[in-house]
N, C-alpha and C positions, 0 to 999 in steps of 0.2 A: 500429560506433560510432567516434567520431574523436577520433584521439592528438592532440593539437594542442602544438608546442614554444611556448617563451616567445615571443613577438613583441608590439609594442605596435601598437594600432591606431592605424588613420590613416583619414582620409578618400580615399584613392587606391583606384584600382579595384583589385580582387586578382586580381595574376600568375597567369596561366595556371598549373594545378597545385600555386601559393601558398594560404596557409590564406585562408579566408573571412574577411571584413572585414565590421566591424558594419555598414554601407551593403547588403551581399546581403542585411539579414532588414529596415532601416528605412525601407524604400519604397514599404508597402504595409502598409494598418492591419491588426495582430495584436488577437491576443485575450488576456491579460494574463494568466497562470494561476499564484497566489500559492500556495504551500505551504511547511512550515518546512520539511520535508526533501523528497530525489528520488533514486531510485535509479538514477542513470547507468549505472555498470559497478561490477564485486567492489571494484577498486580504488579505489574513491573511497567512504569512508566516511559521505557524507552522507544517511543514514536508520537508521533502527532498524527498519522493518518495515513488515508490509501498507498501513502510508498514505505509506511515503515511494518503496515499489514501485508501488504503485499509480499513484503519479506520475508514475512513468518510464514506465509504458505507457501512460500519458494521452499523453506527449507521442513517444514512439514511434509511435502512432498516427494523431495529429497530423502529424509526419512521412510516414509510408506514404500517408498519404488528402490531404493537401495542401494542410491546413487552417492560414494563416496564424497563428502561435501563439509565444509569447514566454514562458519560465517561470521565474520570480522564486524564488530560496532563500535562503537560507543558505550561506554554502561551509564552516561548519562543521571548520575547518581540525583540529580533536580530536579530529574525529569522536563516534561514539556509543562505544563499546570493544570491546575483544577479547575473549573468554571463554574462559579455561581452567577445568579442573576436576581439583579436587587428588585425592588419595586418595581421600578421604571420599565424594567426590561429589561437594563443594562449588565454587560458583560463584567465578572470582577474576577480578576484572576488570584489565585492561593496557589503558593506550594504547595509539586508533587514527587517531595521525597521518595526516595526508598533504599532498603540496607540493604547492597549488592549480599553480604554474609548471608540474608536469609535464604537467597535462593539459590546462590550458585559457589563454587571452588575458587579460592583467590588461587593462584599460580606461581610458584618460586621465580620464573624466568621474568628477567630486566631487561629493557633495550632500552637505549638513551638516541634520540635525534637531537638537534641545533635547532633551535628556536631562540631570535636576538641574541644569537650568539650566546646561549648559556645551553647546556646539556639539560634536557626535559628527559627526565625520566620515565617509561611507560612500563606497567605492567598490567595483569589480563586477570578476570575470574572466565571460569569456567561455568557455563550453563550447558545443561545436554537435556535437550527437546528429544524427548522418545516420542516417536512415532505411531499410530494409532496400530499399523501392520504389526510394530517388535522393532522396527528401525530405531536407530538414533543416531542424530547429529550435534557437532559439537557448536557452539556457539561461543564465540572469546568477546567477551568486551574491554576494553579499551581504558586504562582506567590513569592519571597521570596524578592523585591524590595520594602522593606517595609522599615520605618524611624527609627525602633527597633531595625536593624539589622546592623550589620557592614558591612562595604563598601564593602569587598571583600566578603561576603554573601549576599549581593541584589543582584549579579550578578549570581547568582547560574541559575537562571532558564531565564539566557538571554540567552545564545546560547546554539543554537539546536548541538549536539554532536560537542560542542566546547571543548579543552582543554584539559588535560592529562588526567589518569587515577583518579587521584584525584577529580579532575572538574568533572567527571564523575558517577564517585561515590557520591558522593554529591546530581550530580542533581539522580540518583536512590536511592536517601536515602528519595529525596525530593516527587520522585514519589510513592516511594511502603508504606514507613510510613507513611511520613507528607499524602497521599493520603487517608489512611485507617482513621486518626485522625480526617481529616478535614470532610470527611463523615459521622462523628459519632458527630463532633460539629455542624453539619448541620441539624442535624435530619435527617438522610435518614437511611433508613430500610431496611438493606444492604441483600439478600437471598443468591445472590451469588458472586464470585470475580473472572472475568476472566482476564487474561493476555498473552494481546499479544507481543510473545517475552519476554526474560528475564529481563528487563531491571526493570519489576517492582515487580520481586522474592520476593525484600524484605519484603513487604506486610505479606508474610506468619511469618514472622518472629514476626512483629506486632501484627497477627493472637495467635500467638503460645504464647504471653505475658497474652494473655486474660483466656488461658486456662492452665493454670501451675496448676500441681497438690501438698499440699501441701506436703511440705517432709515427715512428719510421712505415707502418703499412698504410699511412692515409694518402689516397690521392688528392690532387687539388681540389676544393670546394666540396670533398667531402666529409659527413660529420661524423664524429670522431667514434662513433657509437654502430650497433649492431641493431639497427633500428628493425631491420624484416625480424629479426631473432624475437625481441619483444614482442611484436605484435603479434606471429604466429601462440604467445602465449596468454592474448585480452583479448577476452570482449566485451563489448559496453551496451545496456543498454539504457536509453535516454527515455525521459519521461517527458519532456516538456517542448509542447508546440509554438514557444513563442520565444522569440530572440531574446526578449529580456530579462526570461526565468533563468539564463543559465549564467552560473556564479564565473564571477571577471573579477580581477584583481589589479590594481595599479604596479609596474614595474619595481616603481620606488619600494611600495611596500613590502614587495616579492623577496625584494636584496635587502630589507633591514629586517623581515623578520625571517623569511627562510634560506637567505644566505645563497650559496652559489654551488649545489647540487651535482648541476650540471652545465654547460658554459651557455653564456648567454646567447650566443648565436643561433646554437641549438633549440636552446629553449623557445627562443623568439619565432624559428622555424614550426617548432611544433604547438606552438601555444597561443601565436598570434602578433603580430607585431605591435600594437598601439596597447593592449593588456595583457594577462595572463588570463584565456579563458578555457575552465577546465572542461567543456564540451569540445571544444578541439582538439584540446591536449589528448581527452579519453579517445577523440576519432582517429586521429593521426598516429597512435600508438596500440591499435585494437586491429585485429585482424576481419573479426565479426561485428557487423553495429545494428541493431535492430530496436524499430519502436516498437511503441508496445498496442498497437492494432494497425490493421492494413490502411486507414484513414492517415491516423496517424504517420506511418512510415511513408507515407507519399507526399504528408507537408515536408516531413523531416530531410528527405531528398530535395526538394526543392528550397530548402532553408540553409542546407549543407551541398551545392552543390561538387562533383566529383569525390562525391561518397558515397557506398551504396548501403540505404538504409533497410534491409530486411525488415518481414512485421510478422513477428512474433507473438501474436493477441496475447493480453494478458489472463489469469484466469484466477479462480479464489480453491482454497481447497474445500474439499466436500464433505468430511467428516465434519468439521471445527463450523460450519458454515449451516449444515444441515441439523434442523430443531429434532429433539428429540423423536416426537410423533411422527416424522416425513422416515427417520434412521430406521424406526423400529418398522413403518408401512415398507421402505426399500429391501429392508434383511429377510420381509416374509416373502416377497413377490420376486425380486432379483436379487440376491443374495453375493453376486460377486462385484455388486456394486461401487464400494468404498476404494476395491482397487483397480478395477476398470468402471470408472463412472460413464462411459460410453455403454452401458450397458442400460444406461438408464433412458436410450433412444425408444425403448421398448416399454415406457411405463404407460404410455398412451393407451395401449394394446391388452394389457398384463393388471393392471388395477382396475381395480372396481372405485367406480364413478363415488359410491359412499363412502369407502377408505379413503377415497380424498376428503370429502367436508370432513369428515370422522377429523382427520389428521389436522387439517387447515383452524375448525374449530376449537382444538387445542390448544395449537401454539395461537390464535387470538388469544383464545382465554387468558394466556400468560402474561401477553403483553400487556394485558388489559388489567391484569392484577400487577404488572410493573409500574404502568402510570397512575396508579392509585395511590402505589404505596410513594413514587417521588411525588408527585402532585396533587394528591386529592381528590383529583378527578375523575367522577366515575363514567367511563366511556358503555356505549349500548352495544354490545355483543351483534345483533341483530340489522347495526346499520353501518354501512361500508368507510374501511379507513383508509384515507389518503397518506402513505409515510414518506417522509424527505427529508433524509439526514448525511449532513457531510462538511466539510470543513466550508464555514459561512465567512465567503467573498464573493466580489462582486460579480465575475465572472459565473459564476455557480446559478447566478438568479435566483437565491431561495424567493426571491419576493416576485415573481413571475406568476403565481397562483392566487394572488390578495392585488391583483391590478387592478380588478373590476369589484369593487362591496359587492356592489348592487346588483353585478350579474351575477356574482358567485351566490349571493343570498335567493336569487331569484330560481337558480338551481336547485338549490337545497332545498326549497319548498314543493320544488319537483317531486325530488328523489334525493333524500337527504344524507348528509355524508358528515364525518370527523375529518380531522388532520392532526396529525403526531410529527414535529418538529425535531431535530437535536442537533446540533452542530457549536463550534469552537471558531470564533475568529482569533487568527494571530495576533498578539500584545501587542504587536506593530502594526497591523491594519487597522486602522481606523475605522475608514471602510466600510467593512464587513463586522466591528463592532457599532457600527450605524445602526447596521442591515438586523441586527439582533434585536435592535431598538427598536427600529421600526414594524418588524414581525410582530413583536409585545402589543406594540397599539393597534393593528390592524387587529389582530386576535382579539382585542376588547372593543373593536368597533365591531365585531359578527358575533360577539356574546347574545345567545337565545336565539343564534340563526345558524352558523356553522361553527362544533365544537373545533378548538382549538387551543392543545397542548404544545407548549414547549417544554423538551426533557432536558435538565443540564447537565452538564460536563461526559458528553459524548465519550464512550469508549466502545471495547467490542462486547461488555458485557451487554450494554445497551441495544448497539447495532443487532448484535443474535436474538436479542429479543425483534425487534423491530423489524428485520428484513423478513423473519417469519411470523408473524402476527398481521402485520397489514396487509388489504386485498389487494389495494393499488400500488405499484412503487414508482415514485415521481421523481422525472430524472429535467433538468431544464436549462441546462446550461449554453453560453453564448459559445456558439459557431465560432472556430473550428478550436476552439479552446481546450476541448475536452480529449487530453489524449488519449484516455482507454474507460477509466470510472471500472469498479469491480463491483458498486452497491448493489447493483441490478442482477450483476452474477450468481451474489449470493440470494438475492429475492429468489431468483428462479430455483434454485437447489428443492427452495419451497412451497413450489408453485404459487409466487405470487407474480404476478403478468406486471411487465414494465409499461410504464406510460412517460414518455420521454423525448426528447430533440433528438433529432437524428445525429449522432458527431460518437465519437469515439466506438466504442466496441458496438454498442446500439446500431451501426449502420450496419454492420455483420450481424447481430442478434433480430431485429427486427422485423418477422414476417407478419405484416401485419392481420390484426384478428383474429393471429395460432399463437404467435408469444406473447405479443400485447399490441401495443399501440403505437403510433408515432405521432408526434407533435410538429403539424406542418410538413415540411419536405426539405431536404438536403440543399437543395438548392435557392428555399426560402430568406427572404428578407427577415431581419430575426425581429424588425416590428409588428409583423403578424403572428408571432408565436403565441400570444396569450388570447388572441382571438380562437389561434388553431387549437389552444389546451380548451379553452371551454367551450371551443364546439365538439371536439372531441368525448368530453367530460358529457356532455348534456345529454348528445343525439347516440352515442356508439358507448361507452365505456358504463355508467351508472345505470341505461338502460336494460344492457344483458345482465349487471351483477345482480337487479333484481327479477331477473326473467320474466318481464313484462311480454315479450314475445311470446306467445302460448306454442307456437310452432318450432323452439327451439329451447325447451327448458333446461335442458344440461349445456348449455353452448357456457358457462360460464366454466365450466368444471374442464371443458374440451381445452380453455384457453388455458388451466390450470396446466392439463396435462402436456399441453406445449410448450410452456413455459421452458417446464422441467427436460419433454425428451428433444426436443428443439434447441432447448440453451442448455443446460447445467450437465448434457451430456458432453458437452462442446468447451465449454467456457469454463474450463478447472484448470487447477494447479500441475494437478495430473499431466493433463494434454502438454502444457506448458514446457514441463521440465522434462519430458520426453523429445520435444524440439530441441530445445536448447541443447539436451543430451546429445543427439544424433546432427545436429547442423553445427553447435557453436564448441561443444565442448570437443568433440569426438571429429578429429579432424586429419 
């Protein structure tokens, strides 16, 4: 990834060994990929989690495959926060500054949109994510902490989903217009506009200003705009399986802080009558709509009906994702792996059974000298760890594995096991800062019976240790809530076997006893699930890891290697944006 110092650009060619100048990405039409956050590297705090990771291996991938692509954010200069956790257990949250100058290009071009009717100023740094192949892409953020602006508008695009509904709107005024503006003050040569998640709908609305037909050509009762034009140029794709996750804004609000765009008939038409909600707005104005696994797209059709939701499974990328010991085993055995990770269908066949522990025993070690140095804690190499980290709400069920002490204790005595924790609940969930709480005490109620760590302030330096170091990866979350999950994707990069509810990409990944496990059945009642995890856990999963079976003593390394050529051949970024390329983009 590239460090980039302060410099300003210029239209001049860039010096040989000089940083990249916005002319290397504006010479050739890109593909426009809106999100409110992205995860570049640890250090730059702009995301909270699976959708703003997911980002960054949208466009790392993007990069690797050489696929013309431009990605619009946020620069979120507050970031989302840091998490510590007091005695109790308890969640505390700290600022997570950062100095856009350290890493990336501020940008001479301004655009101004209306917000409460005063002119908000928007300008951009530049970041350029190089690619592991030689690729690179350009990244703009979003930045509105400009000297033009009024004080309570430089703060627009400081926090990452800070603030009311207002704050809110604001910053997706910032991302979907001031984002279409500033790409067109840049010179960039826009072919298509994708959006992931609603957050930056309003773009089309931008879209729809450029293409208004003049009145003397309108017929009765139609609207005033070139509505097929726009959408042959969107596509959306949507994250969220439940009606209530997608952002809805009150009318009134709509007209006092973002004004009248577009006429209100229209709007109403495409946005919804009774709110503005930007999940409609992005469908009615998107040519392509796809969830993000075939689970998923089939609630998303039933949620939206006369919309056709494509499913596009999500995928992680495989470089950024894969621990060092698995990169260095893949370059010696399949070597064209990193840019066709379908290649890696064949690690089952092509590695030797001890190049796996060899590898696997590594990256524990690692992780195991990471929870020492946050925690203290010294974990035993030698006895199996259970990992389960992700953004802590309720839905998620981290507390689905601590239902039972007395069974789980009862277990252990069997066949005994760790557990490695990490997750962030939002400032505003309550919730899932319970849920943080209550993990703490359960973990001191199975002190001298099952180890258990909680790691804090969850990022991806953590996660890359964690998805490659643990044996087991524990996935538990409530039916049908889970639209895709990517933790388990990257588990598999490193042959670690998922153990998990059947819902989101898991219903596609899941062959059980060759990738991992499953927790119950699809069509289970979700009050049996923590019976199904630990009968699971007792009778099937901690028995093979310690090869108590005399008749089957590699079967643990066999699940390893299914993991890998079963999912992480399958479930990449790669596979991803080559769909996308050939169905959403390429039309």
């Amino acid at each position: 990834m590239n460090e980039l110092n302060r410099q300003d650009a210029t239209n001049e060619a860039s010096p040989p060994g000089g940083l990249p100048l916005l002319d290397d990405f504006t010479h050739e039409p890109r593909v426009a990929y809106f999100t409110m956050e992205i995860a570049l590297r640890n250090e730059i705090p702009t995301y909270s989690g699976g959708l703003g990771v997911l980002a960054g291996d949208t466009v790392r991938s993007a990069a690797d495959l050489v696929l013309p692509l431009v990605a619009v954010s946020l620069v979120s200069r507050a970031g989302y926060f840091c998490q510590a956790i007091d005695a109790q257990g308890r969640q505390v949250e700290q600022a997570a500054t950062w100095e856009p100058h350290d890493w990336a290009q501020p940008l001479d071009a301004k655009i101004a949109v209306s917000i409460e009717g005063r002119a908000v100023w928007i300008g951009a740094w530049l970041y350029v994510l190089d690619g592991y192949l030689g690729g690179r892409q350009p990244v703009l953020l979003l930045d509105t902490d400009l000297d033009e602006n009024h004080a309570d508008d430089r703060e627009i695009t400081h926090y990452l989903y800070g603030g009311d509904d207002t704050y809110r709107l604001k910053q997706e005024i910032v991302l979907g217009i001031g984002g279409v503006r500033l790409l067109q003050a840049l010179g960039f040569k826009i072919r298509h506009h994708h959006m992931n998640e609603g957050h930056s709908a309003l773009l089309g609305l931008e879209l729809l200003r450029r293409y208004e037909y003049p009145p003397e050509d309108l017929r009765p009762g139609e609207l005033p705009y070139d509505v097929p034009r726009v959408r042959e140029q969107c596509n959306f794709t949507t994250h969220t399986p439940v009606e209530a996750g997608h952002d809805r804004f009150a009318y009134p609000l709509v007209q006092r802080v973002l004004g009248t765009i577009v006429d209100a008939a229209t709007l109403k038409h495409l946005a919804g009558e009774d709110s503005l909600n930007m999940t409609r707005l992005a469908l009615n104005l998107s040519e392509y709509v796809n969830g993000v696994a075939k689970r998923h797209a089939e609630i998303s059709n039933t949620m939206f009906p006369g919309y056709r939701v494509h499913a596009v499974t999500n995928g992680v990328h495989p470089f950024i994702w894969t621990s060092e010991p698995f990169r260095t085993l893949y370059d010696r055995y399949l070597p064209s792996w990193c840019h066709e990770p379908e290649q890696l269908v064949r690690a089952d066949c092509c590695i030797p059974d001890a190049a796996f522990r060899e590898a696997h025993a590594q990256a524990k070690r690692t992780l195991i000298e990471r929870v020492r140095a946050r925690s203290g804690v010294s974990l035993d190499p030698q006895t199996a760890i259970l990992g389960f980290a992700r953004r802590m709400t309720a839905y998620k069920r981290p507390d689905l594995l601590f239902s039972d002490l007395e069974r789980l204790k009862a277990i252990a005595r069997q066949r005994p096991f760790q557990v490695v924790l990490a997750g962030k609940a939002h400032p505003r969930d309550d919730g899932g800062k319970r849920l943080i709480e209550e993990l703490h005490a359960r973990a001191r109620a199975l002190e001298g019976s099952v180890p258990v760590v909680y790691l804090p302030d969850y990022d991806m330096e953590i996660a890359q240790a964690l998805v490659a170091g643990v044996d087991v990866w524990l996935n538990t979350p409530l039916r049908p809530f889970e639209a895709s999950g990517t933790s388990g994707m990257k588990a598999a990069f490193n042959g670690v076997p998922s153990l998990s509810v059947l819902d989101g990409w898991w219903i596609e990944g899941c062959i059980e006893g060759v990738t991992g496990w499953a927790i119950g059945h699809a069509a289970d009642a979700d009050d049996g699930d923590a019976r199904a995890l630990y009968d699971k856990l007792e009778q099937v999963v901690l028995p093979l890891y310690y090869a108590e079976k005399q008749d089957d003593p590699a079967g643990w390394v066999r699940v390893m290697k299914g993991a890998i050529s079963k999912n992480a051949s399958y479930f990449n970024s790669h596979r991803m944006m080559r769909r996308y390329a050939a169905e959403a983009y390429i039309r």
